[in-house]
N, C-alpha and C positions, 0 to 999 in steps of 0.2 A: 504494500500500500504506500501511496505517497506518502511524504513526511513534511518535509520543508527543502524550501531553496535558498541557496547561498549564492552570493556573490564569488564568480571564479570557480566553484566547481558544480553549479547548478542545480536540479530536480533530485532530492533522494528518496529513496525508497527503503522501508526498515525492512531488514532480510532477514533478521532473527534475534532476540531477545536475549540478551542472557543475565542480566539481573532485576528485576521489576520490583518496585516498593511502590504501588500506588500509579504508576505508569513508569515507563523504562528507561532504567540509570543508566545501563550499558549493553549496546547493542552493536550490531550490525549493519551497515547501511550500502547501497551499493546507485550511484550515478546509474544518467540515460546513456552514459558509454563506457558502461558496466566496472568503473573504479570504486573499489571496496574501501570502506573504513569503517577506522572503527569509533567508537561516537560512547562519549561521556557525557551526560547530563549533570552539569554542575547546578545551575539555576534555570529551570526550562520556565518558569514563569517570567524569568526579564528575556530566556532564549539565550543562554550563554551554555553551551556544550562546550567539548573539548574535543577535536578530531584529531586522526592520523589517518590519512591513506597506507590502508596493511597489507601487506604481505598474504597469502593462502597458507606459507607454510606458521608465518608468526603467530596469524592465529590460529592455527590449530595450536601451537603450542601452547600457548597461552591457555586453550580449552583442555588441552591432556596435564596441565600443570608441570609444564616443563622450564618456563620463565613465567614470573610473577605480571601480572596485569601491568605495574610502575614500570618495570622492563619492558613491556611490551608495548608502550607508549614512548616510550625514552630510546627503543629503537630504532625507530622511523629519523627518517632527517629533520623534517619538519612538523610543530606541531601547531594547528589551527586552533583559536578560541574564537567565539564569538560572541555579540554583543549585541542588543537590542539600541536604536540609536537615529536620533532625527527619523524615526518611521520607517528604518529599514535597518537588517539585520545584514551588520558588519561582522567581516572578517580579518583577524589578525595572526599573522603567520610569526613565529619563532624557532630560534635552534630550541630544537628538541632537549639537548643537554643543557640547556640556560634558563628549559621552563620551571613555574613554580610551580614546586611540589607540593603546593596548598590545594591546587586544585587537579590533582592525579590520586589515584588509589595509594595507599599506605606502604611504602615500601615494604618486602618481603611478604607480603599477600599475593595468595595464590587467589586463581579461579573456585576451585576446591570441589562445586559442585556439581551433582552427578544424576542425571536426566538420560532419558531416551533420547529424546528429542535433539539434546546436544550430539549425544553420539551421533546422530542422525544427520545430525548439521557436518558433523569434523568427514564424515563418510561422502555427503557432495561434496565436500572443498578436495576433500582427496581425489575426487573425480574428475574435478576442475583441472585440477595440478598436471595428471596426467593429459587431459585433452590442453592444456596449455603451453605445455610443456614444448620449447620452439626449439632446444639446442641445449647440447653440454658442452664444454668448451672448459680447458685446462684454464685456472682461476687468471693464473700471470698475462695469457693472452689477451685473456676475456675484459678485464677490468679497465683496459687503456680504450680501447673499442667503446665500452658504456658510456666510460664520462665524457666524451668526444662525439657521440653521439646523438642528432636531432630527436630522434623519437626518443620516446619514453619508455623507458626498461624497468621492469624492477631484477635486482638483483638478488640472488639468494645464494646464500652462501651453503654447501655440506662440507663442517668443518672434518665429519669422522674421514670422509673419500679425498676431500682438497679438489674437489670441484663447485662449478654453481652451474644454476640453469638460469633461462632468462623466461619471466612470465608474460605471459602475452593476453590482453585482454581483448582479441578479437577485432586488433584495429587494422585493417588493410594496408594502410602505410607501414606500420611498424612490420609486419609479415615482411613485404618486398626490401624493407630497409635491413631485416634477418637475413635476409635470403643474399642480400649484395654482399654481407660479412664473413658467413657462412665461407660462402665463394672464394673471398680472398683470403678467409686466414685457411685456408684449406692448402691454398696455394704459394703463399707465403711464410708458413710454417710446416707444410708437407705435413700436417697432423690428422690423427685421425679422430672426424667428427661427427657426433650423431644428433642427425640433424633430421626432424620428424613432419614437419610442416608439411600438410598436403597442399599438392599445386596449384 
């Protein structure tokens, strides 16, 4: 269902609940061009949340309690607050490592708790991951390519292998701009890459 729109990331949609006191603290929310976040309600009566554009894998973590909620906010690069203001609802962007921990979950607080429904939820994202899944690529290669890069990647890191993959939310430019990299580091590093993207 709709939710609200912001300035700069537009129309959201709440995709799944995960703490509710009376209406929902913290959730899930997902844009008309399908970018996830995750959404804290600090004060939803003035309209002041807390966002981060997340990861598939962060949050699953975060739901299997593998890093604490604060971690998983403090992850992201950047983190959005917002503000009710002159009759429209402003956005303020911050280094995520600078934000105040007044208005984040308690350090060392887990998710903790334990629903069908979530599992249900972390079992789509796992679905997701695999149908988004664009490329694995050796970490050293991979990372000078993202931050030089027009499209928009997220990065994820698998500390256990020393790989990442790059997530793809279905946007046709970002595919063709995989697909030119793909290409060259193929041919510029002679490596071998598994690269899944149908044509």
């Amino acid at each position: 269902m709709e939710w609200m729109s912001f300035e700069g990331i537009g129309k959201l949609e709440i995709e799944e609940e995960f703490i509710v006191v009376d209406e929902p603290v913290l959730f899930a929310a997902v844009s008309e061009d399908n970018k996830r976040y995750l959404v804290m309600a600090y004060d939803s009566a003035m309209c002041e949340f807390i966002l981060v554009r997340i990861s598939n894998k962060d949050l699953i973590d975060m739901l299997q309690n593998k890093i604490t909620m604060e971690q998983t906010f403090r992850k992201q690069n950047e983190i959005i607050e917002t503000h009710y203001e002159d009759g429209h609802i402003k956005c303020y962007k911050y280094n995520s490592s600078k934000f105040s921990g007044d208005k984040l979950p308690r350090k060392g607080e887990y998710y903790e708790l334990e629903y069908q429904y979530i599992n249900d939820y972390i079992a789509k994202l796992e679905s997701l991951n695999t149908e988004y899944i664009s490329g694995i690529f050796s970490t050293e290669i991979l990372e000078e390519y993202i931050t030089s890069s027009p499209c928009e990647m997220s990065l994820v890191r698998n500390d256990e292998s020393n790989i990442v993959y790059v997530e793809d939310n279905e946007n046709e430019v970002f595919k063709k701009e995989l697909a030119t990299c793909t290409a060259t580091l193929n041919m510029e590093y002679n490596l071998p890459v598994d690269y899944s993207i149908a044509a």
